[in-house]
Structures are given as C-alpha cells and as structure tokens.
C-alpha positions as CSV (number, residue, x, y, z in Angstrom):
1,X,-28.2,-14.7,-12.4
2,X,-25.9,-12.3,-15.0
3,X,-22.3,-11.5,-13.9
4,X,-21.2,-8.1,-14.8
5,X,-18.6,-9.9,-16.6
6,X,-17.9,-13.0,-18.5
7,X,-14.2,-13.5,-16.9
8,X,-16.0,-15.4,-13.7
9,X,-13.0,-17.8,-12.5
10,X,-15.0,-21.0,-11.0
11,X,-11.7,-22.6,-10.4
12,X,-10.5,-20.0,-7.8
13,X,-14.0,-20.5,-6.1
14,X,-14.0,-24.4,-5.7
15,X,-9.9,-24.4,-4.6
16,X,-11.2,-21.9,-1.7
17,X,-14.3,-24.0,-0.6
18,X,-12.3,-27.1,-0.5
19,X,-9.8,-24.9,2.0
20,X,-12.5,-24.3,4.0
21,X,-14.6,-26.6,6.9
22,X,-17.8,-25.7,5.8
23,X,-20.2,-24.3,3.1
24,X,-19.5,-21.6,0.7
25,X,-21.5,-18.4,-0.4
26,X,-20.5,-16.0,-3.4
27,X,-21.5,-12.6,-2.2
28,X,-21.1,-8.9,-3.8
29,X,-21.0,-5.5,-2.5
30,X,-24.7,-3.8,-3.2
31,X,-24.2,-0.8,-6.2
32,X,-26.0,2.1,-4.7
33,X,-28.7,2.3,-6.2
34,X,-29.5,-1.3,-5.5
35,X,-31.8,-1.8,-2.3
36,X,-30.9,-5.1,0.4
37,X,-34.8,-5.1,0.7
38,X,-34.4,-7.2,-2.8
39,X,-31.4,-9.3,-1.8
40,X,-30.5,-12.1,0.5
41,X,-27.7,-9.9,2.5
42,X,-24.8,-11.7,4.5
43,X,-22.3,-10.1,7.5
44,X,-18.9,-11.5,7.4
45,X,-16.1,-12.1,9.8
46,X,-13.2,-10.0,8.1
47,X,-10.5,-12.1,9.9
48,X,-11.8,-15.3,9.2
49,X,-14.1,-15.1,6.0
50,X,-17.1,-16.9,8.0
51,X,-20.7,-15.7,7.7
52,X,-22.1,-14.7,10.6
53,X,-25.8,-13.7,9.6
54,X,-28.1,-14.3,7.0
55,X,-30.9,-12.3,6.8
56,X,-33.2,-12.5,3.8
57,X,-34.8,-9.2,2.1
58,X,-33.9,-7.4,5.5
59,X,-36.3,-4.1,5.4
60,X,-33.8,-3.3,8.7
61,X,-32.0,-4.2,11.2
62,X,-28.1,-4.6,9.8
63,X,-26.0,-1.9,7.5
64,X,-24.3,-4.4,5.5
65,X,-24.3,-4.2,2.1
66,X,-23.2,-7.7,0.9
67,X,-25.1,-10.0,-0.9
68,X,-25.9,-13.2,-1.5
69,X,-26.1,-14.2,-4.7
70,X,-27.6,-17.4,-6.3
71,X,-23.9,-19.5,-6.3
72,X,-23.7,-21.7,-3.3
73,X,-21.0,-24.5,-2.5
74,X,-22.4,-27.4,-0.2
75,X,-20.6,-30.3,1.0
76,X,-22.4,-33.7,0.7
77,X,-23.1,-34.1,4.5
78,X,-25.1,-31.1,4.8
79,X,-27.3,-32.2,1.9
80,X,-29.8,-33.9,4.2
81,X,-30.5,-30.4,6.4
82,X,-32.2,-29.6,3.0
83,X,-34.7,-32.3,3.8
84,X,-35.1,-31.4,7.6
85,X,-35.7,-27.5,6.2
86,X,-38.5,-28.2,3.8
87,X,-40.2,-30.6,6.8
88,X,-40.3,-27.4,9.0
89,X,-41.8,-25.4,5.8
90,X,-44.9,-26.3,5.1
91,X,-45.5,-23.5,3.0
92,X,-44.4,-23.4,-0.9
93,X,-43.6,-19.7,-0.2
94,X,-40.8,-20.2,2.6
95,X,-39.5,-22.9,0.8
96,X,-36.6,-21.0,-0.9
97,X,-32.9,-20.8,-1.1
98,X,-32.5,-17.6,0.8
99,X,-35.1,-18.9,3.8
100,X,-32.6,-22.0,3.9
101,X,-29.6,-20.5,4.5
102,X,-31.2,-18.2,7.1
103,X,-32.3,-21.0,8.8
104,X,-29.1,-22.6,8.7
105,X,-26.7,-19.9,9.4
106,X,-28.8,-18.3,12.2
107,X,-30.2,-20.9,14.0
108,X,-28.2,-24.4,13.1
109,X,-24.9,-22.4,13.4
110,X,-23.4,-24.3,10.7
111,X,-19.8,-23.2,9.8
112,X,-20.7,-20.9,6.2
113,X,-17.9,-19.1,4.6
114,X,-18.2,-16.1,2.2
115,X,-16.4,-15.2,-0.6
116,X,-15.9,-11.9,-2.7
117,X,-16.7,-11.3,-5.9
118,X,-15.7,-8.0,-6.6
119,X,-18.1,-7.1,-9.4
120,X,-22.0,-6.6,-9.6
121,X,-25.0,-9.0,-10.6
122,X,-28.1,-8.4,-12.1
123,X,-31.3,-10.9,-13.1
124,X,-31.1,-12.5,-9.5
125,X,-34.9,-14.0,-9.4
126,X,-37.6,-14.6,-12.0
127,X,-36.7,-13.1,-15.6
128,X,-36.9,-14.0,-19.1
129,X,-34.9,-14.3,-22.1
130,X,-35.6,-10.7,-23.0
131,X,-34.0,-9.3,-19.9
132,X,-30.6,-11.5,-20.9
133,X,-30.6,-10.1,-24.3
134,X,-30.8,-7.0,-23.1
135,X,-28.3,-7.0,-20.4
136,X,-25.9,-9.1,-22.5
137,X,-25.7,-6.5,-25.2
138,X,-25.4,-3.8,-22.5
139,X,-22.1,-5.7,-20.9
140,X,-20.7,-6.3,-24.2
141,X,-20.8,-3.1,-25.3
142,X,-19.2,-1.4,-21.4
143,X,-16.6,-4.4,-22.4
144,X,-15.9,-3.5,-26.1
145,X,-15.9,0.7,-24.8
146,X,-13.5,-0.4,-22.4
147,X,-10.9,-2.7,-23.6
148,X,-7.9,-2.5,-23.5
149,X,-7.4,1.2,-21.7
150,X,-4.8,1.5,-20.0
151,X,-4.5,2.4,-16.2
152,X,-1.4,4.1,-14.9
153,X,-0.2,5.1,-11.3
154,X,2.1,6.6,-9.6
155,X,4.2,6.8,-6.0
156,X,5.8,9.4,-5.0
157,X,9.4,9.6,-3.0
158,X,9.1,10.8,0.7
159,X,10.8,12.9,3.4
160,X,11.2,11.8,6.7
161,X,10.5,15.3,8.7
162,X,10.8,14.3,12.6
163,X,11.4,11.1,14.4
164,X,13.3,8.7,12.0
165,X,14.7,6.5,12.6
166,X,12.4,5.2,15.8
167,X,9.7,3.8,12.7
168,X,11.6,0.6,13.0
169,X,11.7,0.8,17.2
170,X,7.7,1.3,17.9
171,X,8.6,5.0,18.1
172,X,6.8,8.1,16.1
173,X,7.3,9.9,12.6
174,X,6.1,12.6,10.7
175,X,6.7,12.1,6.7
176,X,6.0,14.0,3.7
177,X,5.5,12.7,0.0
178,X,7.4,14.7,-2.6
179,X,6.4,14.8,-6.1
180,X,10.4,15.3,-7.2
181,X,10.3,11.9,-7.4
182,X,8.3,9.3,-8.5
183,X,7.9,5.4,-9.8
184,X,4.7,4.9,-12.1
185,X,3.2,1.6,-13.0
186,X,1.3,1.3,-16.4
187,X,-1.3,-1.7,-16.4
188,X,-3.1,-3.1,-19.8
189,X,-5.1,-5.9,-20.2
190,X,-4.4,-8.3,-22.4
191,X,-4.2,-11.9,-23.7
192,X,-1.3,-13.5,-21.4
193,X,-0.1,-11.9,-18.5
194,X,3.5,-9.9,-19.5
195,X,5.8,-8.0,-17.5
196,X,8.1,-5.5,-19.5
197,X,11.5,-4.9,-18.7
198,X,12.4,-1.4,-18.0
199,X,15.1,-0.5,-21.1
200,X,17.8,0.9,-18.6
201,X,16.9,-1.2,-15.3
202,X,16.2,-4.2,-16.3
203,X,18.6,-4.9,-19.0
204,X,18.6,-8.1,-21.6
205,X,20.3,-7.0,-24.4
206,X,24.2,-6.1,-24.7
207,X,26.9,-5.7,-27.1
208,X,29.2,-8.5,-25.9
209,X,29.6,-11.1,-22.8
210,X,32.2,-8.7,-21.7
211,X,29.0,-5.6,-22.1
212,X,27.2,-8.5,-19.9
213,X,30.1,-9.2,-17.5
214,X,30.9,-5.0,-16.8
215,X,27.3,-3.5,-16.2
216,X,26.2,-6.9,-14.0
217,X,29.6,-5.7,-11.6
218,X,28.9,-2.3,-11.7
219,X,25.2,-2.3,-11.6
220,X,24.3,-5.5,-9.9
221,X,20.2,-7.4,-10.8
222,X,18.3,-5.0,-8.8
223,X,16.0,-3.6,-11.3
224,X,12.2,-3.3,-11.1
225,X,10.9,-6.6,-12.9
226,X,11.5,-8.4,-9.6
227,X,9.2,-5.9,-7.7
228,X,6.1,-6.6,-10.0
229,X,6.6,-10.5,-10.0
230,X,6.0,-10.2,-6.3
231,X,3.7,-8.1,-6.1
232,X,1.3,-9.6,-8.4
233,X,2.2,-12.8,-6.7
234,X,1.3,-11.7,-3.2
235,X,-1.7,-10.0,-4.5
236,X,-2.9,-13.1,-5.6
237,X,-2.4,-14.8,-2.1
238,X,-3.8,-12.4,-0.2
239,X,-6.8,-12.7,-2.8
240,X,-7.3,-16.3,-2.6
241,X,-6.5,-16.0,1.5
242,X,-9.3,-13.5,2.1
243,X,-11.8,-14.9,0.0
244,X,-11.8,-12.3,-2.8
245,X,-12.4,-14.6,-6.4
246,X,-10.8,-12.7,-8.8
247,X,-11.9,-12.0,-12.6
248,X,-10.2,-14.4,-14.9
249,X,-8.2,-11.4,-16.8
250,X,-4.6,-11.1,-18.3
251,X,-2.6,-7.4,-18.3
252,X,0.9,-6.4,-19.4
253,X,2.7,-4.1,-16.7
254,X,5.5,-2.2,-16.9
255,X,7.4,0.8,-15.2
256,X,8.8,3.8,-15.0
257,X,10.6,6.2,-12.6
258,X,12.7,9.7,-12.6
259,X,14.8,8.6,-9.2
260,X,18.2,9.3,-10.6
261,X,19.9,6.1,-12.0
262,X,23.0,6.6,-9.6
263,X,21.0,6.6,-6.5
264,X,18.3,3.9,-7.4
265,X,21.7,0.8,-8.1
266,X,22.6,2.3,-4.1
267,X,18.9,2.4,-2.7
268,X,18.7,-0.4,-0.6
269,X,21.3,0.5,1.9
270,X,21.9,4.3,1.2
271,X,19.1,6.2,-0.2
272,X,15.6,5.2,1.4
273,X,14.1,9.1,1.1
274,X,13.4,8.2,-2.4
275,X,11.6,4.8,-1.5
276,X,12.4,3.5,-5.3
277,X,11.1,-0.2,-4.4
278,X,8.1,0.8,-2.2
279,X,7.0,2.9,-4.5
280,X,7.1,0.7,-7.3
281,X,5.5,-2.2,-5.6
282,X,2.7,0.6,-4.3
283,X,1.9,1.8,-7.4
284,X,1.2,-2.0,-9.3
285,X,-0.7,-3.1,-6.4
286,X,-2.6,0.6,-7.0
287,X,-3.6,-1.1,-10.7
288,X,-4.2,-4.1,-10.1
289,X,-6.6,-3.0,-7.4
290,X,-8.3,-0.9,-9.8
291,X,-8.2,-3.6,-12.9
292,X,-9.5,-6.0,-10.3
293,X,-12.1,-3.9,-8.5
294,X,-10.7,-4.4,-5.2
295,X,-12.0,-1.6,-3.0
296,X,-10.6,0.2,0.1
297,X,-13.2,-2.1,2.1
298,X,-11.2,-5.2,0.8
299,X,-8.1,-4.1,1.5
300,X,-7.8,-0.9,4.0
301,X,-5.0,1.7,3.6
302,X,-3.1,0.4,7.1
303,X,-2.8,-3.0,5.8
304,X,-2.3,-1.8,2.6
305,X,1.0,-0.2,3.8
306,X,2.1,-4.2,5.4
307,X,1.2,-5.7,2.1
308,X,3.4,-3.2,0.3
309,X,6.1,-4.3,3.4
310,X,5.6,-7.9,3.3
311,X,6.1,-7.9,-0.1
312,X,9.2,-6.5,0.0
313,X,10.6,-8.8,3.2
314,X,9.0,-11.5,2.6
315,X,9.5,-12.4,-1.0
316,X,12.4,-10.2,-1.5
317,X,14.1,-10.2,1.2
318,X,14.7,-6.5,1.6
319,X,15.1,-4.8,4.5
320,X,13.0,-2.2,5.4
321,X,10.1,-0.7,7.9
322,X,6.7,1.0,7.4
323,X,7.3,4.6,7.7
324,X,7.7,4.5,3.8
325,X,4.8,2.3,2.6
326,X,2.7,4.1,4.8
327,X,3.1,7.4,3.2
328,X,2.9,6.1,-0.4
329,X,-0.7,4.5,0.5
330,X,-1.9,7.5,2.5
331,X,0.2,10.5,0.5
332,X,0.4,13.8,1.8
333,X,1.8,14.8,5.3
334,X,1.3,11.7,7.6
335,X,2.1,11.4,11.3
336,X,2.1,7.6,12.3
337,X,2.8,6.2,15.9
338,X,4.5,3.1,15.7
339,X,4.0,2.1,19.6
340,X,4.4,-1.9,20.9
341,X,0.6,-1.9,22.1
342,X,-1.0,-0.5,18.9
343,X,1.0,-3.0,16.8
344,X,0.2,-6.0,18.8
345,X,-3.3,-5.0,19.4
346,X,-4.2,-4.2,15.8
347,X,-1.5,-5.1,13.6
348,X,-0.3,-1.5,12.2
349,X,0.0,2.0,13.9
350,X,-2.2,5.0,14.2
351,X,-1.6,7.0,10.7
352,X,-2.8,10.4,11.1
353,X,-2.9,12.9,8.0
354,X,-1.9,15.9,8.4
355,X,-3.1,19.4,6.7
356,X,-0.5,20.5,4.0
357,X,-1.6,24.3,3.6
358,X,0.9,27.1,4.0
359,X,3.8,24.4,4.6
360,X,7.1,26.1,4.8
361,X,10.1,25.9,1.9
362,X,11.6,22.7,2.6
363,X,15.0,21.9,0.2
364,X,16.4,18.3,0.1
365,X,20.3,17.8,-1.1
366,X,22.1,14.5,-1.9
367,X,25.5,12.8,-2.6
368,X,26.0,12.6,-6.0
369,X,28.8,10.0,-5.4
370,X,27.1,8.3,-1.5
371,X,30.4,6.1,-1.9
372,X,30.8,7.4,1.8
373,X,27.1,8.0,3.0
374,X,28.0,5.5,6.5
375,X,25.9,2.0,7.8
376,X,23.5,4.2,9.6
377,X,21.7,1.4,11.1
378,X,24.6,0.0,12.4
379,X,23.9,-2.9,15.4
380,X,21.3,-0.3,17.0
381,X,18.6,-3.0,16.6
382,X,20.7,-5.6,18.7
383,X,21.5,-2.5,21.5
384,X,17.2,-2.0,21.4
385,X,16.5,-5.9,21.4
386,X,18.9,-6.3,24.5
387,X,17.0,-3.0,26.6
388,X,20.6,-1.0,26.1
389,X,19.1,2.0,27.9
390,X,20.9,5.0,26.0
391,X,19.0,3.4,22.8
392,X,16.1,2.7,24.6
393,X,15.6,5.9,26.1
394,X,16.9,8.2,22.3
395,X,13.7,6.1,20.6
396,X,11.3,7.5,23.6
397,X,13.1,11.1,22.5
398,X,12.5,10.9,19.5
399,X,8.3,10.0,19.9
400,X,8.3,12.8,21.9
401,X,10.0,15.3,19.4
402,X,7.3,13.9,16.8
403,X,4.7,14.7,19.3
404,X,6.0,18.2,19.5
405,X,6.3,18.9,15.8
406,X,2.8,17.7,15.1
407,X,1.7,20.6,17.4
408,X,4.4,22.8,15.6
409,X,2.9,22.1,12.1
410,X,-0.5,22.5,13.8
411,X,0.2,26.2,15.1
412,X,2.4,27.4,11.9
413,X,5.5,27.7,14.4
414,X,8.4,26.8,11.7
415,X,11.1,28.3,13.6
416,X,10.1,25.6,16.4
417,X,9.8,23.1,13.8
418,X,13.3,24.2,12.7
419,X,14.5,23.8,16.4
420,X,13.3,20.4,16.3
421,X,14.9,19.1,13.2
422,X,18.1,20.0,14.6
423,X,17.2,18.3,17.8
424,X,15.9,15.5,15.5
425,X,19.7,14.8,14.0
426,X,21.6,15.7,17.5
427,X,19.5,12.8,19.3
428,X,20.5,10.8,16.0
429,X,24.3,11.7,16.2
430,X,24.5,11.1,19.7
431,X,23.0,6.8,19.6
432,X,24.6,6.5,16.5
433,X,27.9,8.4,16.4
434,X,29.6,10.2,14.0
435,X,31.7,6.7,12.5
436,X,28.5,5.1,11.6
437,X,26.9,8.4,10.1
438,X,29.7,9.0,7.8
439,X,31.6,11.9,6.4
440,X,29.1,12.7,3.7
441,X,26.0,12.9,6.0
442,X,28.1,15.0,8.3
443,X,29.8,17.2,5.6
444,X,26.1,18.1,4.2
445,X,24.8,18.8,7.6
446,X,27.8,21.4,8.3
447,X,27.6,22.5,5.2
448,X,23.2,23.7,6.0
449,X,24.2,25.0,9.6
450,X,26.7,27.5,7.8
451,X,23.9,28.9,6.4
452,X,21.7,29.1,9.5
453,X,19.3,26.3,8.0
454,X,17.4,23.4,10.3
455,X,18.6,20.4,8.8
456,X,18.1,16.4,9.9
457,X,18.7,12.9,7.7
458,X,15.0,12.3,6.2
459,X,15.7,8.4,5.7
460,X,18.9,6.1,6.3
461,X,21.7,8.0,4.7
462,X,23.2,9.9,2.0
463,X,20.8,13.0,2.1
464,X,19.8,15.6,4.3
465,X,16.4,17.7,4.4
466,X,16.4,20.8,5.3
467,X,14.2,23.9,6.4
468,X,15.7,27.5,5.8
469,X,13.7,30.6,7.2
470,X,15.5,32.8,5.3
471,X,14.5,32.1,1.6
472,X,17.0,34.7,0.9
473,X,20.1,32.7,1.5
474,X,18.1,29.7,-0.3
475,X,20.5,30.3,-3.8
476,X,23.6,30.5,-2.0
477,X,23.2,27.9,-0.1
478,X,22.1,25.7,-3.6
479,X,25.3,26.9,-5.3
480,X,27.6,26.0,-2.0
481,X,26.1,22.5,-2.4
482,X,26.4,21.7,-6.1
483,X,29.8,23.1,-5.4
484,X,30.8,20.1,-2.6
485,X,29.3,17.9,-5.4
486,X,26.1,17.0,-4.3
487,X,22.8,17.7,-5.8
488,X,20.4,20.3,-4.8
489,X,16.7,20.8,-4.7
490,X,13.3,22.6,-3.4
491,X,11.0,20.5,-2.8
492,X,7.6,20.1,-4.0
493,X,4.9,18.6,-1.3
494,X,2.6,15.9,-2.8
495,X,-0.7,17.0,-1.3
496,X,-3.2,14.0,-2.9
497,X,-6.5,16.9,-2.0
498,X,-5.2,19.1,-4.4
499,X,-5.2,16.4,-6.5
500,X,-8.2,14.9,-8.4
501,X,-6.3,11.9,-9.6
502,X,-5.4,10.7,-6.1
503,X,-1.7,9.9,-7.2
504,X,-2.7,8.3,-10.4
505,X,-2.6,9.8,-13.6
C-alpha cells in the first residue's frame, strides 16, 4: 500500500482508536476512475464514525464509495476471532483480510470504527518493486510541482434583505452576499505552522509605551489573529472528533480585508452587515479545507455554517447567530428558515438559494461616526424566552414577510419587495422602539423615505439597505447622504455561478 502522500500522521490514527470501544479501519473516498469491484468498500455511520458494512469486491449492491485500505487497528481481545475465522475457512482463497472483516462486521457485529484519510492510495494487493519506483517518482514529482503554492480565499460581506432579526428567534431570512466587502485568507505551506499579523489590525510594533497605551484605548485587541488561532483549533477537533486523520503538514496564514477600519474596531455590537469575523473565520476554514482535502461530504455546507458559529461563541465568545455564516458558506441570495422543529430535528435550518438574475439596484449607506447607531438587540431575547406575546407574535411576522418576499423575488415584483422592506423595519420599530434603535438608524431611514426609497436595517445597527425604483433620484439621494455624514454605496451582488472561482481567488 502507497499513500498519495508521505505526510501520513500515525499518531492522530492510534490517539482516535484508543478513543474508541472497538476496532479501527483507515478508509478513503474511491477516485473516479477507481472501481469498488477492486476494493474492500465500507458504509459508515456519519454521526458516530462506526462501520456498518463490509462488503468485499462488491460487483453491487451498495453506492458507497469508501474504502478499506490495508491499515487496521485491533485490540488484543479480538485477536483470537482471527483463529475462529480461519477454522470456518478451509479454503486458502477466503482466507484474507478483507473476507475477515466481512465476517466480522456483518455477521459477529463487532463494534468497528472508520476513519478518514482524506487522500488516495494506490498498490493495494500484489505488486513489485517496479510499481513503487514508479509511483514514488510520480508523487514526488506532483509534490515538487506543487509546493509551496499558495491558496487564497475569500468572504464576502452580506445584506440582510427581509426578516432580520427573527434569525436568532427560529424565524426566516432572505440575505444577499455583497462583493463591496470582503476578508481574504492566504494559506502556504510551510515548515512550522505561522500566523501573520495583519500590519494595521493586529499591531506589535509602536513608537513608544505611550503609542502602546493610546491605540490599545482607542482600538481595543480585536484584530484578526484571534480568529485564525480558533479556527484552525476547532478544525482540528472536529477533525480528530469525526474521524478524519489529517496530513501531517505545516502552512503560514494570514489575512486581509477592505471592511473600512472605523467600522471593523465597532463590528461586534454595531456593524454585523459586513460580517468582518465570520468572514474571516469562513474563509481559513475554506483553505484549510482545500490544503487538507476535506471535501463537502466531510463537512456539508449547513454544518459548515455552525462550525463557522461555534467557532466564534464557543472559543471566542462572541455573540452572534447563523444568518451570516450561512450566507458566507452558501454565497449568493439565500433564504434560510430558522424554525424550532428543523433545528431540533436536524441541527440547522432549511437554506434555500435563490436565483440572482435581473436583481433590482440595491444601495447600502452607513454611519461614518455609529457613535449613536442604538443596542438594537436590547432584552428582546429575555421578552422571547419568557413567551412575551407582542415579541412572540412580531418573529411569526416577520417569517411570514420572508415567505412573501421569496415569492416577490420569484415573480420580479420589486415594488412589492419594496413594500415589504418597509414593512420589514415598521414590524422592527414597533418590538423594538425607537430608544433602542437609535437616532442614527432612524435619521438614515428618514433620510431614504424622503426620497421615496424602500429602506430596512440589513443586520443589527448602524446601516440601512435600501431599494429605490427610481434610479433617477439614485445620485441625489447619494449626495444627501454623504452630506448627513454617512457613507454611500451601490451595491454589487456576489452571485458564486457567475463565478468560476466559487469565492476564492
């Protein structure tokens, strides 16, 4: 057996046998032009890693493409069912490895557990030295073509169009990725694992103590480093959890982003639309994905979008919901239904893309200075949590305004989508009030009505999206804007099919 690469990390493979009450497999997914005819091929339990069928050169009967490869972990006990095997094979032919563990998976039902290796094989049977050489020198040369290349991707900010904020109350939402805005993540292997510090973010170098002391109070530690610690961390426990061995390979990352630097040192609390930690978090687990060869199989775009959350909550403690991650995973125009029963059923919502052809002119403005943006959230958890039923009943609303905009979108009907959005932020204004929306919110939403435009909050504060059916008050309406001292733009749909790079460049 020849591993398509010579970074195969036993040590990750023996700590997850040894966390497991059973046997262990090593298994691959099939390359397509590989047959399972010519492989022993193995169906796993996603949820709990176990094997639940052996079958050994299958000619039918299963559509798995996993397989068994010639790596097995067995605990000392289980030795002996070796012995009983070879007594009920009295032929030399039967007697092999794969025949074994069909025998003992399928009809003992011993506990067997599989893990990943998310790269191919080859020279699995009877070969000889020639075929080594010659795959040897074929991997080393794909490995000295391919060293060292770098892979770079990139989030995109989002809109929220209808339904925010009832993402974070099992409500509905229709969002939109903007490509205004964006994080990027650069990955390159190499000999230790580095994260660079972003030269204005993540600052560790200054003139003086006092340099130190006066752009720590102004600015705060909230740069990006943080973000690709934990994601790389997480990524390597849910790794290790699902039983996915990963390559024993080093890389340098580092990031970038165009998010103004005035709204990323606020974007916890006041500027969500442009998603600055989501998006940098999305786009490192998007390379290491890729420099790992973990595939869409191993880890699906829904739970894609909680890994991107947890990491965030979990080891950062920041608070925040899905709508955002799950528009950075599945890009584009994405209605998602949040409901209680879908979430406890399968652990995410229904994510539904939407088509992006002939969209509207959408504009999105923002406080230069969000000093006075509001606490939009407010204690409108506590009044959900305790059945208050004027909150109960606005979330409900506001699915059912998503419901209706979905069909708006469908049918090209904007001046019903425009009728929405404004029904979008009256729902929000009345649960929320105009104290915990603040006077900039509110002075940018006046400000769009004057001009006959739809407009709504597309995140938590301190912007406004907007959709104006007459294009030809569009500049006016920019100028009246940069004049109140906010900053003004059109906005330019990410649509990943028009897109051959997917999001990453």
């Amino acid at each position: 057996m020849l591993c398509a690469d010579q970074n195969f990390d036993i040590a990750q493979v023996i700590r997850f046998f040894r966390s497991k009450p059973g046997e262990l497999i090593i298994y691959y997914e099939l390359e397509e032009s590989e047959k399972s005819s010519s492989r022993g091929i193995v169906e796993v339990c996603p949820d709990t890693n176990r094997i639940t069928r052996f079958m050994e050169k299958p000619q039918d009967g299963t559509t798995s493409r996993l397989a068994s490869v010639v790596f097995y972990c067995i605990q000392r006990d289980t030795l002996s069912c070796m012995s009983d095997f070879l007594n009920l094979q009295p032929q030399a032919k039967d007697r092999s490895f794969g025949r074994f563990w069909e025998w003992l998976i399928n009809e003992k039902q011993l506990d067997v557990f599989g893990m990943k290796l998310p790269t191919g094989f080859q020279l699995i049977g009877q070969v000889g030295l020639s075929d080594y050489t010659k795959w040897l020198t074929c991997y080393s040369t794909k490995q000295h073509n391919n060293s060292a290349i770098p892979i770079t991707c990139r989030s995109y900010a989002r809109v929220g169009l209808m339904g925010n904020p009832s993402d974070g109350f099992n409500g509905k939402t229709i969002a939109m990725s903007i490509s205004n805005f964006w994080a990027e993540v650069t990955l390159v292997e190499s000999q230790t694992l580095v994260l660079l510090p972003h030269p204005l973010n993540d600052p560790t170098e200054f003139g003086s103590l006092q340099d130190l002391f006066c752009i720590s109070r102004k600015e705060g530690y909230l740069g990006g480093l943080r973000l690709l610690q934990a994601t790389c961390k997480k990524f390597y426990q849910f790794c290790s959890k699902q039983g996915i061995a990963l390559t024993k390979q080093n890389f340098t990352l580092k990031y970038d982003t165009n998010i103004p630097r005035q709204v990323m040192l606020l974007i916890i609390t006041l500027f969500p639309t442009f998603s600055f930690h989501s998006a940098i978090v999305s786009a490192t687990l998007k390379c290491l994905m890729k420099f790992y060869n973990i595939t869409d199989s191993d880890l699906p775009k829904p739970v894609r979008a909680n890994f991107i959350l947890n990491v965030e909550t979990d080891e950062l403690f920041i608070t925040a919901g899905l709508q955002d991650r799950v528009v950075q995973v599945y890009e584009g125009l994405v209605y998602m239904d949040f409901s209680k029963k879908l979430m406890e059923e399968q652990g995410y919502g229904n994510y539904v893309p939407l088509d992006m052809s002939n969209l509207p002119l959408f504009w999105l403005a923002y406080l230069s200075d969000p000093s006075d943006s509001g606490r939009i959230h407010s204690n409108i958890r506590q009044r959900w949590l305790s059945g208050e039923t004027a909150v109960v009943e606005a979330m409900k609303s506001f699915a059912e305004l998503t419901d209706q905009a979905r069909v708006a979108l469908k049918d090209r009907d904007w001046s019903c989508l425009a009728r929405l959005m404004d029904q979008n932020f009256e729902l929000r204004r009345s649960v929320y009030t105009d104290d915990c929306l603040g006077p900039g919110n509110l002075k940018m939403v006046q400000l769009a009505r004057q001009f006959g435009s739809a407009v709504k909050l597309p995140g938590s504060g301190g912007a406004v999206v907007g959709l104006c059916l007459d294009t030809a008050r569009m500049v006016e309406m920019r100028q009246a804007f940069q004049e109140a001292g906010c900053v003004f733009c059109v906005i330019a749909p990410y649509n990943p099919s028009a897109s051959s790079a997917g999001g990453q460049r």
